[in-house]
N, C-alpha and C positions, 0 to 999 in steps of 0.2 A: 223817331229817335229812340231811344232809351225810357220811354214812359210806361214799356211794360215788364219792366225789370229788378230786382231788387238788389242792392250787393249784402251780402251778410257779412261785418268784420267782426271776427274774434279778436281781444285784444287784452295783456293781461301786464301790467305795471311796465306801461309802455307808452306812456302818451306822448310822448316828445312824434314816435313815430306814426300815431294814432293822429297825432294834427298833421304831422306831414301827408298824409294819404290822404286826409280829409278835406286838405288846401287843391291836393293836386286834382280832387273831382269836384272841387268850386270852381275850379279855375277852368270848368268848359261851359260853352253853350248851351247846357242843360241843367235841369234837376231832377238828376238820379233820387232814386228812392234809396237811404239808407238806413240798414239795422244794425246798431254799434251792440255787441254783446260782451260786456267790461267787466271781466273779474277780480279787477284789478285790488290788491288790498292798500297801492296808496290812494289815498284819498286829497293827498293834494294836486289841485287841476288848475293852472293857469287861467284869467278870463276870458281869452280869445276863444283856445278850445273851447272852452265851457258853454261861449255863446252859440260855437258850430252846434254844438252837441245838442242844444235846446233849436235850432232853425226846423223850421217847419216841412222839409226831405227826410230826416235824420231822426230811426227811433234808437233813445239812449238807455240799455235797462241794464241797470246795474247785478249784479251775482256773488254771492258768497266768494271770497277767495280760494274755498276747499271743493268747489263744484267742478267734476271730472266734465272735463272739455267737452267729451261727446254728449253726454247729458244739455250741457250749454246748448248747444248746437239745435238738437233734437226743441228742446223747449223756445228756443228761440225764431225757431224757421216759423211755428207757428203763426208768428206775426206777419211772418209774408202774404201778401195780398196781390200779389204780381203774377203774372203766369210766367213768366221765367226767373229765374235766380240764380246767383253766385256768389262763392265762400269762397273772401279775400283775405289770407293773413294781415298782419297789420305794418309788415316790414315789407308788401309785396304792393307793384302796380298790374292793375289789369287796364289794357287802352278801350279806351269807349269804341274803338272804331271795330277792335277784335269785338268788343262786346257786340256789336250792332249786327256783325259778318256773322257770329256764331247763334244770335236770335233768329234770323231771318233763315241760317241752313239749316237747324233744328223745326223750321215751320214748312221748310218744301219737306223736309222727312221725317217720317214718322218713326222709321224705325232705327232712328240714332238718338237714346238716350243724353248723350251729352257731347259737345262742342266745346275744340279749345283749337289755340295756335303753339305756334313755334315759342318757347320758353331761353329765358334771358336770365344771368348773374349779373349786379354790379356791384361797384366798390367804388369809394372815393380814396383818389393816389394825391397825395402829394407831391410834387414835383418844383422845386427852388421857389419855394413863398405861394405856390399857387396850387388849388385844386381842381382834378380833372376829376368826375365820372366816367368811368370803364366799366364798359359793356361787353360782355363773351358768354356766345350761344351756348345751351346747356346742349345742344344737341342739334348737328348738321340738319340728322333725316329721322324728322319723330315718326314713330310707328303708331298707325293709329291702329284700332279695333273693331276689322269689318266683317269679319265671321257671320256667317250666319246664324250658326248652332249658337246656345249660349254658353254652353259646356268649355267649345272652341274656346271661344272670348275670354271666361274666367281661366281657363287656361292656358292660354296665352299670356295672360296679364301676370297672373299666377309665376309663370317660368322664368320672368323674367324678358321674356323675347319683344316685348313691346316697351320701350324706350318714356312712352309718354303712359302715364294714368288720368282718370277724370277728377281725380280729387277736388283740383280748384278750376274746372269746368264748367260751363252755363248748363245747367239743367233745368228740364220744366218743373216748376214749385211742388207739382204734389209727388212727382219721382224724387227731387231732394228730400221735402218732409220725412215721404215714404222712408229712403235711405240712411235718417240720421236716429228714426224712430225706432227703427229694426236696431243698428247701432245701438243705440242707449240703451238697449233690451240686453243685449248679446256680450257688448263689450263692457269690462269696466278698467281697463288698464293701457297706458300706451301702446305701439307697435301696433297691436290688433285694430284701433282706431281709425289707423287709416287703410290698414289691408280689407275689412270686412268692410266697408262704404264704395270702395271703389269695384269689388266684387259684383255688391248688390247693382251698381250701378250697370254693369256691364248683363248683369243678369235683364236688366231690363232693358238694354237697346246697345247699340254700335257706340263704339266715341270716334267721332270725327277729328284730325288734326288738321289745321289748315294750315296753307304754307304762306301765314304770315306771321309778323311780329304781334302776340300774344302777350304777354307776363313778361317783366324783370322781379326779380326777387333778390333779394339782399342775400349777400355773399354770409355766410356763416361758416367760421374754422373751427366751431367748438363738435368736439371730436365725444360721441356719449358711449361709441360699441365697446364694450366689452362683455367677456363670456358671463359675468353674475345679471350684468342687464338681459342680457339676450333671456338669458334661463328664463327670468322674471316675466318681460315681456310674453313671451312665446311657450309658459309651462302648456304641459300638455291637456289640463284641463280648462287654461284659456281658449286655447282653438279647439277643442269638446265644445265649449260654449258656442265659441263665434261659429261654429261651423254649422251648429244644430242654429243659429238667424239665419244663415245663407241658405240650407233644408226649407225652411220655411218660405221663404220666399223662392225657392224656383218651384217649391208644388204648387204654388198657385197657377 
């Protein structure tokens, strides 16, 4: 099963949705190993959650509420003990079964860093007194990342031509470590957060897509692009920085 696995959630003054994820991986046949990473600054927590939080799968370690995500991440992975791993938002499902399909095709190959599926929106409609969950594909024909070259790979990912990234992909624990540590070196501001992680990723192996149901994630309308964001995220001495972590990591 899933015994050699960890999921990592990040999760940040959101626990309403924090127990929903947490119900919906009790509610299988196994006990997943989990690492809750809570920066959350409210401090009031329901007792049900609270009891998830403390069960004996589930490690809970609280964080500063001003601790930049990727740092989290990076200090956090440490606790994984698993030989594989994955970073689950806390509005997002990943199905045990993609999990199991994407453990086993990262162990016949060696040279696919990371493993995921077909990616899902929902939303809950109301419709005359009652509610349905609607589900719609993020994307027909995900492009995965089989290049040889790593150069390829990062850019391809880079251009845009590949549809899917490894962001929240099962990776082996010491290439995630790897990948979150270089991060927390490189990056210290949005945008770049997830560009320079899924880089590194690719810098060390292929990302596989497989053509099943993977991920749904919660539909979000809130709209952040504009041009003073952009500038901020993307100055040009942030990607000097992140670029000189991704140097780093392909001379080795």
């Amino acid at each position: 099963m899933l015994d050699n696995l960890t999921i990592l959630i990040t999760t940040y003054n959101r626990y309403t949705l924090l127990k929903r994820l947490i119900t919906f991986y009790n509610s299988f046949d196994f006990e997943v190993k989990i690492i809750v990473l809570d920066s959350s600054s409210n401090t009031s927590i329901d007792k049900d959650l609270y009891s998830m939080l403390n069960s004996k799968n589930i490690i809970w370690k609280k964080y500063d509420p001003e601790i930049f995500f990727a740092n989290k991440i990076a200090d956090g992975s440490q606790l994984i003990k698993t030989e594989f791993s994955v970073l689950c938002a806390d509005d997002d499902f990943i199905f045990p079964y993609a999990l199991e399909e994407a453990i086993d095709y990262l162990k016949k190959n060696k040279d696919f860093s990371s493993c995921l599926g077909n990616q899902y929106k929902h939303h809950i409609l109301n419709f005359f007194g009652k509610k349905f969950v609607i589900f719609q594909q993020s994307s027909v024909n995900g492009s995965e990342i089989i290049d040889n070259d790593c150069f390829d790979r990062i850019l391809k990912y880079m251009s845009g031509k590949s549809i899917y990234y490894p962001f929240y992909a099962v990776h082996r624990s010491n290439d995630l470590k790897k990948i979150w540590k270089q991060t927390s070196a490189y990056v210290d501001y949005w945008g770049l957060s997830e560009v320079l992680p899924c880089a590194i990723s690719l810098t060390l192996g292929k990302m596989r897509v497989m053509n099943i149901p993977y991920t749904t994630r919660e539909r979000n309308n809130f709209v952040w692009y504009n041009e003073k964001n952009v500038l901020k995220m993307y100055s040009y001495n942030k990607i000097e920085k992140a670029k000189n972590g991704l140097i780093e990591v392909l001379s080795e």
